[in-house]
N, C-alpha and C positions, 0 to 999 in steps of 0.2 A: 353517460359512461358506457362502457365496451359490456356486448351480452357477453357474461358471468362462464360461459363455456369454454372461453379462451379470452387470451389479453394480448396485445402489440409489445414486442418486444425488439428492444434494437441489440445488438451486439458489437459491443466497441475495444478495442483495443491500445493499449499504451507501454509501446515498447515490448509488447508480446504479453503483457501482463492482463488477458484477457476475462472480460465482466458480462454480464447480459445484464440489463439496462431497462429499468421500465421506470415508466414516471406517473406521479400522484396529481398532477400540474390543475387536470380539468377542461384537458383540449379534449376532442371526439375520441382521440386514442390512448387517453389514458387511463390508466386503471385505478379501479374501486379498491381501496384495502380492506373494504367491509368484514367480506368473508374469504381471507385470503391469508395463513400461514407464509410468512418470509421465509421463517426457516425453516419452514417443510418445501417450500415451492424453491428454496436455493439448493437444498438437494436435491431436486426433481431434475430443475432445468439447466444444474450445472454438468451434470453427466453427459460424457460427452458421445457414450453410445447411444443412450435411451432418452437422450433430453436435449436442448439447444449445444450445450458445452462451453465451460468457461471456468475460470477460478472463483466464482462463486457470482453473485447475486447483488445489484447494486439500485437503491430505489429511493430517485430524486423525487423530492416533496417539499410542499411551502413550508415555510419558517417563519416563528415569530420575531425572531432574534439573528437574522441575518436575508441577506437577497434568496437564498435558497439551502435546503437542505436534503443532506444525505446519512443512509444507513447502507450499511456494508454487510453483506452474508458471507461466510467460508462454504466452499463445498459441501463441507460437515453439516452445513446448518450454523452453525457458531457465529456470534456477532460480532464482529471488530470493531475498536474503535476509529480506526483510521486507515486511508489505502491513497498513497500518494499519487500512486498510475490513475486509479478510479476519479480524485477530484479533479486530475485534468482531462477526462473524457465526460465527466457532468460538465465542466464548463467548457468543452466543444459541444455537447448534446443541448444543453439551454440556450446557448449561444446561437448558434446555426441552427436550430428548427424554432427559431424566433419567439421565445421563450423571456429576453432579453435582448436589448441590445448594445448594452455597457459589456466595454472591454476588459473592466475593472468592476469585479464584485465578491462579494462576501459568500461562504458556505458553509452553513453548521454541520458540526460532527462530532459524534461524539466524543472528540480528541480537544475541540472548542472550534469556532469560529475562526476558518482560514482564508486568508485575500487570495485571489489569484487573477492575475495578470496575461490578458489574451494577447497573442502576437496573430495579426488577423491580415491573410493576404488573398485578394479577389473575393473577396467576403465571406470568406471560410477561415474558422479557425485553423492554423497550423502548427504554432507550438503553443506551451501553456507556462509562465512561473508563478509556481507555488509559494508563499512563503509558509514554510510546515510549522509555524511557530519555534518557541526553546527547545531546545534538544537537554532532557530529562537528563541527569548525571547522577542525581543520588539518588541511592539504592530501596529508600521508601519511595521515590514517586516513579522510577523503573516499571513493577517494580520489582527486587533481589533481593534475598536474604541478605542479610548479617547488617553492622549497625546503619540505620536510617538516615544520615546524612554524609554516611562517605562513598566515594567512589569505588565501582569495584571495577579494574584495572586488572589485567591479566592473572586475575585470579583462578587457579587450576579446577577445575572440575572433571571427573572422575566418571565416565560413561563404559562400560564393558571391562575394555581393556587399554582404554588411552586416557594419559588424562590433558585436556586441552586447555589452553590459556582465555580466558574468555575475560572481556569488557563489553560490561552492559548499558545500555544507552535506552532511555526512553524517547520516541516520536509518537507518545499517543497511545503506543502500543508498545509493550519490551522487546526488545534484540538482544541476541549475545552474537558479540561481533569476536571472528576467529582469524589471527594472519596465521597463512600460511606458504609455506615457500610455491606448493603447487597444488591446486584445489584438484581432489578426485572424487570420482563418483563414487567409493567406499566411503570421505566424507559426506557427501551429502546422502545418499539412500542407509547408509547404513549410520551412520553418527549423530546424521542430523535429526532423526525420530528420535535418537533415546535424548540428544540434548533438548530437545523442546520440552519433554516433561520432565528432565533434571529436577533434585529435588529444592537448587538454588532459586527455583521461578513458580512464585505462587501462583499464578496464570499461563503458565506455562510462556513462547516463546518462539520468534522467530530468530531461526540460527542463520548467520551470515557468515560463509568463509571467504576470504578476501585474500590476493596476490596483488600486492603493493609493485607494480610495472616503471612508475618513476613517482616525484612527489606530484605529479600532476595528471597522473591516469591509476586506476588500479582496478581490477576484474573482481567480479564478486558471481558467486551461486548464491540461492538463500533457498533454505527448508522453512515455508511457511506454516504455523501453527494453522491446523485444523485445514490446510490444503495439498500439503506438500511440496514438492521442488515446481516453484514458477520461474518462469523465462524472464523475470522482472519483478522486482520489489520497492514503491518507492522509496516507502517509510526507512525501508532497511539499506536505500543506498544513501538515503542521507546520515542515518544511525551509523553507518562504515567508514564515511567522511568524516564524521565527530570524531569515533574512537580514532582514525590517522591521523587526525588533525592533534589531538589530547596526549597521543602516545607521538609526534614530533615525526611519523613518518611521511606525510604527505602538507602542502600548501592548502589553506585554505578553499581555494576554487578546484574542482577535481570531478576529469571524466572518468565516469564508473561503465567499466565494459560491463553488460550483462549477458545474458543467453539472446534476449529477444533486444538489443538495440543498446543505443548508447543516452545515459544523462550526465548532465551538467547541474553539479552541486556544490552552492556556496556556503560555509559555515562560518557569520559572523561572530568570532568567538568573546569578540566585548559586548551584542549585544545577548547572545546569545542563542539567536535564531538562526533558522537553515532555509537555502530557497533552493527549490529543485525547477532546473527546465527542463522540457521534453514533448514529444508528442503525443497526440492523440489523435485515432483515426477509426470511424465508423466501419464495419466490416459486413454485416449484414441488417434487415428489419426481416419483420413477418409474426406470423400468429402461433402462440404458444397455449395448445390444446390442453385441458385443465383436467 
């Protein structure tokens, strides 16, 4: 294992929705979790003046119960159960530093066990589908106040001085998905803080507002719980597909413009599950001083 002074860290990106990256594996460069705080060291190295910089903190490790496994850090520190950009840049980081070399494999999270699906050309990962599991609808396993097995469907909620229509969607992690005719940055900087810790969301909440472009494109921001406004949300572009799909305003298959790139997301609504494609791509390595 790496002397304890510093640790190799890579920094990967997906769809702008960026992570720094270290793995538990047992190559020469990976790192000890011995003596080593996640959620102190995901605030450290997520700042992007005084530390690597990223949306938080992501660290691949064996599993007993699936081909590999991951933990997710926010900025905050805070632990998520799921980050749809993050599991397709663990299976380009496993994949391509030969790690594995199945195109199809398994990844525990604390959201459960997700397959993903490598699209592999000149023997580099290029794109990734995810299948993110069922997409959550009632409001106990969200999760949302008010009664536990119905759906909450633009249900008003009351932040400052607006009250916005919100439908919540579990991917692992809760959303409150917002349409609106034109997404501004008074929604996100200023709306989207007071709705993540509403008092509808026991966990508080990633907020997604969304412009419905036709039934088969629609733009989304999202104010991530415990990180702020990211360039890209997976969880929450599939959670945005759900509620269009659920509220009859978009098709099934649907490209979600974001800040940092575009995904492609299908919402199998008999079976109930969501697949997200999209990229992933390495941006820097080097050694992160402790």
């Amino acid at each position: 294992m790496v002397d304890r002074k510093f640790i190799h860290f890579t920094k990967m990106q997906g769809a702008g929705n960026d992570y720094v990256y270290i793995d538990t594996l047992g190559s020469p460069t990976s790192v000890s979790p011995d003596h080593i705080s996640f959620p102190d060291l995901a605030k450290k190295i997520s700042n992007r003046h005084f530390g690597v910089g990223g949306d938080g903190l992501i660290v691949i490790m064996p599993s007993a119960n699936a081909d590999f496994r991951m933990r997710m850090f926010n900025a905050d520190g805070s632990e998520a159960q799921m980050c749809g950009n993050g599991t397709r840049c663990v299976a380009k980081y496993v994949h391509d530093k030969g790690f594995t070399d199945k195109t199809v494999f398994t990844l525990e999270t604390l959201a459960g066990i997700k397959e993903l699906h490598l699209q592999i050309e000149d023997g580099a990962t290029r794109e990734v589908t995810v299948d993110m599991g069922k997409a959550i609808l009632n409001r106990g396993g969200v999760p949302a106040a008010g009664p536990e097995d119905t759906m909450m469907k633009d249900e008003p909620v009351k932040v400052d001085d607006t009250e916005f229509p919100v439908t919540a969607v579990g991917m692992g992690n809760p959303h409150g998905v917002i349409f609106v005719d034109k997404i501004s940055d008074r929604h996100i900087f200023h709306y989207g803080p007071l709705l993540e810790i509403a008092g509808v969301w026991p966990e508080k909440a990633n907020i997604e507002f969304i412009e419905v472009v036709s039934p088969s494109h629609i733009k989304m921001r999202v104010w991530e719980r415990g990180s702020g406004e990211t360039l890209a949300c997976g969880t929450g572009a599939c959670a945005s597909v759900v509620a269009a799909v659920e509220k009859g305003l978009t098709e099934p298959t649907v490209r979600v413009e974001l800040l940092g790139g575009d995904l492609s997301v299908r919402y199998d609504k008999e079976s109930g599950h969501v697949f997200m494609t999209g990229p992933a791509e390495f941006v820097a390595e080097g050694k992160y001083y402790l």
